[in-house]
Backbone bond lengths (Angstrom), bond angles and torsions (degrees), N, CA, C in turn:
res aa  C-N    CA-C-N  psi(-1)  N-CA   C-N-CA  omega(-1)  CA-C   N-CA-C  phi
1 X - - - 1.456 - - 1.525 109.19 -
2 X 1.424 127.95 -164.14 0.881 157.83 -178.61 1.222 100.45 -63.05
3 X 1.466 111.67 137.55 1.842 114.56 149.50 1.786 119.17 -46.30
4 X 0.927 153.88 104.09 1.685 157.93 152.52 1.545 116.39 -81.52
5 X 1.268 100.05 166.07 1.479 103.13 173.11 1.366 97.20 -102.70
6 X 1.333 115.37 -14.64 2.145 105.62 172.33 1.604 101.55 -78.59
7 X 1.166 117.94 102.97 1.909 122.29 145.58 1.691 106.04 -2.39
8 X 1.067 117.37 -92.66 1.746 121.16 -179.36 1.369 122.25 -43.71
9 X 1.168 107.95 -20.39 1.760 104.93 168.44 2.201 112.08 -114.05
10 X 1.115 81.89 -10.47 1.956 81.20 172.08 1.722 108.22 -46.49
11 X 1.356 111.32 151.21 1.233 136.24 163.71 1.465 136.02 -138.36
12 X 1.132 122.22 177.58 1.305 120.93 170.36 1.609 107.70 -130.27
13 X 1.621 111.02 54.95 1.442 100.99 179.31 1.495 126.86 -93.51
14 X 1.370 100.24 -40.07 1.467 119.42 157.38 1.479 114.81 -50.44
15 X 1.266 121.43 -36.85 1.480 109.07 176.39 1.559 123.43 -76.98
16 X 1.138 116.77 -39.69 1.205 145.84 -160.13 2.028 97.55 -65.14
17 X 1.948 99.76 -52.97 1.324 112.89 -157.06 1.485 90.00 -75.26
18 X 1.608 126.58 -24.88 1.371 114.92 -164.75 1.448 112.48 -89.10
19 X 1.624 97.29 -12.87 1.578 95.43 -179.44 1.524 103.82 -96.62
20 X 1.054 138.82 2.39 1.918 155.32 145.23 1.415 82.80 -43.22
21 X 1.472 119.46 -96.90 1.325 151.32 -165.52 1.042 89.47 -26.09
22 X 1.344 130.99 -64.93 2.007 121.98 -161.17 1.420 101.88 -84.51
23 X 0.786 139.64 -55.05 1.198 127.17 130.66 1.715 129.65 52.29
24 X 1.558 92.89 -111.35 1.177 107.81 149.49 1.137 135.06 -48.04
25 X 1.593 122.52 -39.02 1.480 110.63 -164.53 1.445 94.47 -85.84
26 X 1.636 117.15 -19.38 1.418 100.42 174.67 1.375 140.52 -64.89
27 X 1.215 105.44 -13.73 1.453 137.41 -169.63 1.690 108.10 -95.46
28 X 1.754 99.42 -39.33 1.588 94.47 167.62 1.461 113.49 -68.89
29 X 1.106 120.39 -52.03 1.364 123.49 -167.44 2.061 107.89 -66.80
30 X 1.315 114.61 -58.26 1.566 111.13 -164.50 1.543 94.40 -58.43
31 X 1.606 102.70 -60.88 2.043 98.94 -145.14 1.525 116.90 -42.57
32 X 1.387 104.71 -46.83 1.814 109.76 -174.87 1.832 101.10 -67.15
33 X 1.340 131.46 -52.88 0.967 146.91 -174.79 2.165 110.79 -43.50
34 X 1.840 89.30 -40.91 1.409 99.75 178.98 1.266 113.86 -70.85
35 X 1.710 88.27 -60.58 1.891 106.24 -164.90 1.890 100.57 -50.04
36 X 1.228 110.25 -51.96 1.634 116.10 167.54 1.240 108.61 -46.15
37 X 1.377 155.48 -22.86 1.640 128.63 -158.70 1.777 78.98 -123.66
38 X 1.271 118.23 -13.12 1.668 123.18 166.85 1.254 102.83 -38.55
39 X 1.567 93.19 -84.40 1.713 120.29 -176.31 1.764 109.98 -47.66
40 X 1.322 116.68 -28.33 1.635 97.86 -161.16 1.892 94.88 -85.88
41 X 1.443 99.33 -30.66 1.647 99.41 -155.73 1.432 91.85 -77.41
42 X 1.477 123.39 -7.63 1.665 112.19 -155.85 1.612 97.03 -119.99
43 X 1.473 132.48 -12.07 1.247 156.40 -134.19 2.190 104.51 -135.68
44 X 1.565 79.25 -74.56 1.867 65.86 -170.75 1.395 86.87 -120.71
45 X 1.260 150.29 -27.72 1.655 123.61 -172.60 1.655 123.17 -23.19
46 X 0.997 145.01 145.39 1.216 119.49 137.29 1.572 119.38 -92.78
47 X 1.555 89.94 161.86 1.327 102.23 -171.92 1.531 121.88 -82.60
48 X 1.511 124.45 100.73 0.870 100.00 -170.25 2.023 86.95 -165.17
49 X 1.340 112.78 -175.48 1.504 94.21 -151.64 1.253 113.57 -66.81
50 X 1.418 136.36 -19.01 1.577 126.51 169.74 1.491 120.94 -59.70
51 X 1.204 108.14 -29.41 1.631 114.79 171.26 1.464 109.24 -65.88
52 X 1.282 106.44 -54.08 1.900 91.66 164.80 0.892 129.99 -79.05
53 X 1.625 137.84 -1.15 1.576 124.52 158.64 1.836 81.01 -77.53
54 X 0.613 152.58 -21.94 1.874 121.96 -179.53 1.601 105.59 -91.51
55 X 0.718 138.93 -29.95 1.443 146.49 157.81 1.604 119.55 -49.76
56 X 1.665 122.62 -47.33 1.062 120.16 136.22 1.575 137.16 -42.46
57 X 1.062 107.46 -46.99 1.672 109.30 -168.68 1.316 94.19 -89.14
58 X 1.389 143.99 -43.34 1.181 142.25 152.92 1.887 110.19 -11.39
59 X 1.243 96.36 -89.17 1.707 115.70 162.30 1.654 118.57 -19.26
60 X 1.701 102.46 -66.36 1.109 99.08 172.07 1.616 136.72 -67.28
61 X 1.506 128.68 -16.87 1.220 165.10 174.67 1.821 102.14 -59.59
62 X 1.355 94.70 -21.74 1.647 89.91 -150.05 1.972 89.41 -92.70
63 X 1.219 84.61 -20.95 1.917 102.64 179.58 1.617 121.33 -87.91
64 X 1.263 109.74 -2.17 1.712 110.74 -175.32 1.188 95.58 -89.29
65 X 1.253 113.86 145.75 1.490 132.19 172.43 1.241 125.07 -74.33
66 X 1.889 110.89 142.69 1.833 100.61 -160.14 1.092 110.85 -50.28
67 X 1.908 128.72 -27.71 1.519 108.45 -169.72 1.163 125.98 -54.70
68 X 1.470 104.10 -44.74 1.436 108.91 -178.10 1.281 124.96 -39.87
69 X 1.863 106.28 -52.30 1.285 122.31 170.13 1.909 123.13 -38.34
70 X 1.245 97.12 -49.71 1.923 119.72 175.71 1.720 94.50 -59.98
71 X 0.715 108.02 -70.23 1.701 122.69 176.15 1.964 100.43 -30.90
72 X 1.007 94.14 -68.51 1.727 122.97 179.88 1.885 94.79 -40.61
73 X 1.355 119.03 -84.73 1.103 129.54 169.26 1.468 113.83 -46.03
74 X 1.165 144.99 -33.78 1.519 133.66 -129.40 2.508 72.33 -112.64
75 X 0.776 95.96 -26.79 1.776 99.29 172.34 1.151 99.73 -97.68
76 X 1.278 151.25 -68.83 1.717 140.92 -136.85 1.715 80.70 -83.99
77 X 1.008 131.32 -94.73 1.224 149.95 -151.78 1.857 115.53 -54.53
78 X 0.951 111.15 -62.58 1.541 128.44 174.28 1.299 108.03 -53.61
79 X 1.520 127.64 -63.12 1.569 144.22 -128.78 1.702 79.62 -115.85
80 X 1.442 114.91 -89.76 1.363 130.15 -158.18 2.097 108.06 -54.63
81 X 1.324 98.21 -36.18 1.480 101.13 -165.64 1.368 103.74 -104.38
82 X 1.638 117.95 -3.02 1.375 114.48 -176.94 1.391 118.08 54.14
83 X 1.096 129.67 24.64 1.220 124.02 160.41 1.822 121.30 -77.41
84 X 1.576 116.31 28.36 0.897 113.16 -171.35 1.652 143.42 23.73
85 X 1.469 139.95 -174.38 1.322 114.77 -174.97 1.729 93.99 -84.72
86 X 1.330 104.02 126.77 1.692 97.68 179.36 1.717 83.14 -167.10
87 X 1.583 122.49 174.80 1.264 160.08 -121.76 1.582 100.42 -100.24
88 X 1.866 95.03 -37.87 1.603 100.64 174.51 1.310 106.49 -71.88
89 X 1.436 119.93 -87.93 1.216 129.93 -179.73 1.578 113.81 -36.03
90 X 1.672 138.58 -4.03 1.342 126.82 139.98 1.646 112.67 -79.14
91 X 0.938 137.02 -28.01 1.646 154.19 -169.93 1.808 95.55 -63.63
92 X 1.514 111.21 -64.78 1.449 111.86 -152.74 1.862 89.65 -75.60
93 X 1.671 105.72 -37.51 1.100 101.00 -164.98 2.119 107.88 -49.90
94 X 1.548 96.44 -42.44 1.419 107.88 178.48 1.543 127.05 -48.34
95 X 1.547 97.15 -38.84 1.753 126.25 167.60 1.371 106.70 -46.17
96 X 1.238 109.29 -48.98 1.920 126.50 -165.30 1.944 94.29 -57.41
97 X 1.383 94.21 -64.15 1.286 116.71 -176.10 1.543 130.66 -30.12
98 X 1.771 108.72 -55.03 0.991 129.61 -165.33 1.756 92.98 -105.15
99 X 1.400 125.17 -33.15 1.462 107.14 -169.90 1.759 120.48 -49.16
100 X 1.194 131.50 -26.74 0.880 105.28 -162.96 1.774 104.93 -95.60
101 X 1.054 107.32 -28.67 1.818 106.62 157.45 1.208 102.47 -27.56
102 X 1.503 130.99 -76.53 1.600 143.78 -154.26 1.884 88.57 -53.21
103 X 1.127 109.35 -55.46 1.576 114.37 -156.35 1.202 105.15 -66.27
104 X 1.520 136.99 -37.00 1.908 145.29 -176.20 1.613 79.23 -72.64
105 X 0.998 153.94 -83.23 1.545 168.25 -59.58 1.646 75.18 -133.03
106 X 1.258 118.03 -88.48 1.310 123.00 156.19 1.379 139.65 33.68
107 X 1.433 86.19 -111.41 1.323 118.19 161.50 1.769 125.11 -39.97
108 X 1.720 108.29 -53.90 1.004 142.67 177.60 1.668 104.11 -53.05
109 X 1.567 118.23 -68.20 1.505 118.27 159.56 1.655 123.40 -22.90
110 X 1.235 94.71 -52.57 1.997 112.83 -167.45 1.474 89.76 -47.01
111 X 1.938 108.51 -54.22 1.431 110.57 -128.56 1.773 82.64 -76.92
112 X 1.243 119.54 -13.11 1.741 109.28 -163.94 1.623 107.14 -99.65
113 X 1.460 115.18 2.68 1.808 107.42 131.76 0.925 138.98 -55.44
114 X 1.680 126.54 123.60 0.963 99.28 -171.49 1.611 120.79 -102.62
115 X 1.204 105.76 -175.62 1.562 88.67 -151.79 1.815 105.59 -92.80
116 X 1.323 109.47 16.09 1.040 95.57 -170.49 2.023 96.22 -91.37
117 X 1.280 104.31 -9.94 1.688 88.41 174.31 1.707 92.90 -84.55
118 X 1.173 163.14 -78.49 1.006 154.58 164.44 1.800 102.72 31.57
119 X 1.653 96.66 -85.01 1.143 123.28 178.33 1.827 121.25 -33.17
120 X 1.675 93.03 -45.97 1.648 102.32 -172.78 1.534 100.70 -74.58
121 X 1.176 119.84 -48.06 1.691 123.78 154.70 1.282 139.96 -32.17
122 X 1.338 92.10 -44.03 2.079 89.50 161.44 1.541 104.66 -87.82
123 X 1.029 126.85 -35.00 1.715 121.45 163.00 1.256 122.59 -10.07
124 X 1.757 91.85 -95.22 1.874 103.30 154.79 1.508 132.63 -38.29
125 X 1.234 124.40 -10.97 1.198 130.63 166.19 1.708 128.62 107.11
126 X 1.522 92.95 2.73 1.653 122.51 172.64 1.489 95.43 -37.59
127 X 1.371 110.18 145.50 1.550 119.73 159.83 1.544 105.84 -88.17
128 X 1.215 135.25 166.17 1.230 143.08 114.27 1.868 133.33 42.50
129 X 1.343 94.02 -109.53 1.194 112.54 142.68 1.687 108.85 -40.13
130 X 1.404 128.06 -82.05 1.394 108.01 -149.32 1.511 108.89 -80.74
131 X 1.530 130.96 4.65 1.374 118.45 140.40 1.211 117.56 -61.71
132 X 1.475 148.51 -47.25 1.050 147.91 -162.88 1.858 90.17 -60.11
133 X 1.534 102.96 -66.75 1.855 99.16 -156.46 1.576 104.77 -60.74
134 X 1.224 132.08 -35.98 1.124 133.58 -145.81 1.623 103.44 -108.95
135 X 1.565 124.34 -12.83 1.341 120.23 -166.77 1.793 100.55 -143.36
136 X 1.305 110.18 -61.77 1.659 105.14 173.13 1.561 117.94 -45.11
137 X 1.523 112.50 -66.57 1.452 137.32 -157.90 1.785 82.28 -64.66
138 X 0.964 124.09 -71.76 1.769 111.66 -170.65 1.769 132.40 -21.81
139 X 1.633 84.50 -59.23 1.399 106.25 166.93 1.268 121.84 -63.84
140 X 1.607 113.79 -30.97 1.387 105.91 -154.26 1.927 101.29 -107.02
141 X 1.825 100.51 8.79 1.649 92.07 -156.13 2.004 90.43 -85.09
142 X 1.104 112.93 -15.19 1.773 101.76 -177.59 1.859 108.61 -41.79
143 X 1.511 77.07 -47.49 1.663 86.30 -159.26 1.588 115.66 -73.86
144 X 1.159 108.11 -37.62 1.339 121.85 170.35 1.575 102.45 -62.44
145 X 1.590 146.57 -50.70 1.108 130.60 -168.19 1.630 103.71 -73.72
146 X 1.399 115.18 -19.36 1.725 118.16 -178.88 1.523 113.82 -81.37
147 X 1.778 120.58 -15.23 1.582 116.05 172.54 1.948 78.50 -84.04
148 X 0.969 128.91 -60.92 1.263 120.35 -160.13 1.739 128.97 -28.19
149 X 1.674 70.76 -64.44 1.737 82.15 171.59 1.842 114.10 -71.67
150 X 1.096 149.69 -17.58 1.395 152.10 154.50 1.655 96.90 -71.67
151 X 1.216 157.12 7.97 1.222 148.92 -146.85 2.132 81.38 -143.31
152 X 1.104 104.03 -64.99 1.647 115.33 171.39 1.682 112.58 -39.85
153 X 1.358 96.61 -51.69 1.630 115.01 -171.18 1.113 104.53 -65.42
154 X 1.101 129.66 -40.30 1.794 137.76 177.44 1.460 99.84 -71.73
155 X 1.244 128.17 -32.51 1.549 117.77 -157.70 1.796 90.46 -93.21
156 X 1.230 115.43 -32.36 1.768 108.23 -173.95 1.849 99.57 -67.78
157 X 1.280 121.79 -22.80 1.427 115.11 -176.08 1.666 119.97 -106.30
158 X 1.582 98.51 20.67 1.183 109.21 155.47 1.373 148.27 -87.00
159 X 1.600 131.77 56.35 1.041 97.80 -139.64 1.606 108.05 -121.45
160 X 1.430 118.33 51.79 1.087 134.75 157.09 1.778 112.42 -70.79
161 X 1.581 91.45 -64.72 1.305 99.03 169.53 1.633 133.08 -27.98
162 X 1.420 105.63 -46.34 1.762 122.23 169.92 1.558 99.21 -70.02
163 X 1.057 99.86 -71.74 1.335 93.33 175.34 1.733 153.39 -2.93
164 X 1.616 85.55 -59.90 1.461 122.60 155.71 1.434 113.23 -69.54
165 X 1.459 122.13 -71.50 1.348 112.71 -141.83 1.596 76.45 -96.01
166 X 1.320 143.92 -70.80 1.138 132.40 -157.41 1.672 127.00 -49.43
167 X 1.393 105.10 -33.31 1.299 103.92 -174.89 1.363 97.06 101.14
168 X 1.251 146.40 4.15 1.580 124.89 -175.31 1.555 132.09 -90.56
């Protein structure tokens, strides 16, 4: 049930359903957002020094502490985007949080294809793109859904972060 001030009727339903709720939107918003900047930085970037200042700050991003993040959100999102304290603006803030886990995790998957199916793929006459969807992404989605879910797991035991930007 419900939170109460009577002991015998207290609950944890409201908490439970809101952390479902964030939840999800966190999961809508980071995973595609990650697995995508996965694929572009690991896929078509070239390598060359702008890719490693984002690869760096990437790296470093993955090490700042949730406050900052709440802090981060509780201004961009809340204040600047007016999304007031509400469910979104804790969600994206959570997105912020966990994206760059998804993206090392990522990235990291791509690089442990090996390249010789790549190779057998442009052979046959595969483009690009449909090596990546049809031959990289297969192999490489175990690992990528396993930073995800440890990337998720960190974001449900955050809850400074809500705190801050959500209002809860």
């Amino acid at each position: 049930s419900y939170p109460s001030r009577k002991p015998e009727q207290a609950g944890i339903l409201s908490a439970l359903v809101g952390t479902i709720y964030l939840m999800i939107l966190t999961v809508l918003f980071a995973f595609p957002v990650g697995v995508g900047a996965a694929i572009y930085l690991e896929e078509y970037a070239r390598h060359h020094w702008f890719s490693r200042v984002i690869e760096v700050n990437i790296a470093n991003l993955a090490g700042v502490p949730s406050i900052i993040y709440g802090l981060l959100g509780l201004e961009l999102f809340v204040r600047a985007m007016g999304f007031d304290r509400s469910l979104l603006a804790g969600a994206l803030t959570m997105a912020l949080l966990v994206l760059p886990i998804i993206i090392i995790s990522g990235r990291e998957a791509l690089r442990a294809v090996p390249p010789s199916i790549r190779e057998a793929s442009y052979a046959l006459g595969a483009s690009r793109w449909q090596t990546i969807w049809y031959q990289v992404l297969p192999l490489a989605f175990p690992v990528i859904l396993t930073g995800a879910i440890l990337a998720f797991s960190r974001a449900i035991g955050e809850t400074m972060v809500v705190a801050i930007a959500a209002g809860m």
